[in-house]
N, C-alpha and C positions, 0 to 999 in steps of 0.2 A: 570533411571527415569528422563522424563524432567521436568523442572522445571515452572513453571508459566512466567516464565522472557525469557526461551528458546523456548516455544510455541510462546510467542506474539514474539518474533525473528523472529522467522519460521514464523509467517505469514506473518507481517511486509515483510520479503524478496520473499513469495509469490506476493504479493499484490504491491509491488514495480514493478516487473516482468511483474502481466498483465497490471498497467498502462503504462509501456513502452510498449506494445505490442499493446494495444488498441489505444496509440498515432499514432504508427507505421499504423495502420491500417487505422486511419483517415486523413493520410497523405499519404498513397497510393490511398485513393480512387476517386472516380471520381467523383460519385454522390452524390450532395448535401445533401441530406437527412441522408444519412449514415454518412454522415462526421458529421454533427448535431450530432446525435445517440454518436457516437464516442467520439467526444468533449464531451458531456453532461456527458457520463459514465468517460472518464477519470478527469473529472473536479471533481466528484465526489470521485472518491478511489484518488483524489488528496488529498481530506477531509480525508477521512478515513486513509491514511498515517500522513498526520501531528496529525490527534488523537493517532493511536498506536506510534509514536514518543516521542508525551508527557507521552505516559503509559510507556512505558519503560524509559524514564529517573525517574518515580516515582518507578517504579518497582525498578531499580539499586540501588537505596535508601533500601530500603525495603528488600534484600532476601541479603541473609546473602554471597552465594557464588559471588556476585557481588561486596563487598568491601575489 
């Protein structure tokens, strides 16, 4: 069974993945617009990673297989 602390992991290293991947994309492309799109989205799960960053250092705290 996973645990609360191993989900926000797993996603954490989803969400790590398409930000590299959507950076990657806004740096291959050509068209203005789409590289906005691009930027904008990755600027965002840039957010969204430093919040699951801070949950999991609280979570590590918190769930007993973690100390």
């Amino acid at each position: 069974m996973m645990t609360v602390g191993s989900k926000v992991q797993s996603c954490y290293a989803s969400i790590k993945g398409a930000q590299a991947q959507i950076e990657a994309f806004a740096k291959q492309t050509r068209e203005k617009e789409s590289k906005d799109v691009y930027d904008e989205v990755s600027k965002l799960l840039l957010e969204v990673i430093a919040d699951l960053e801070e949950r999991l250092n609280f979570i590590a705290f918190e769930e007993e297989e973690y100390k």
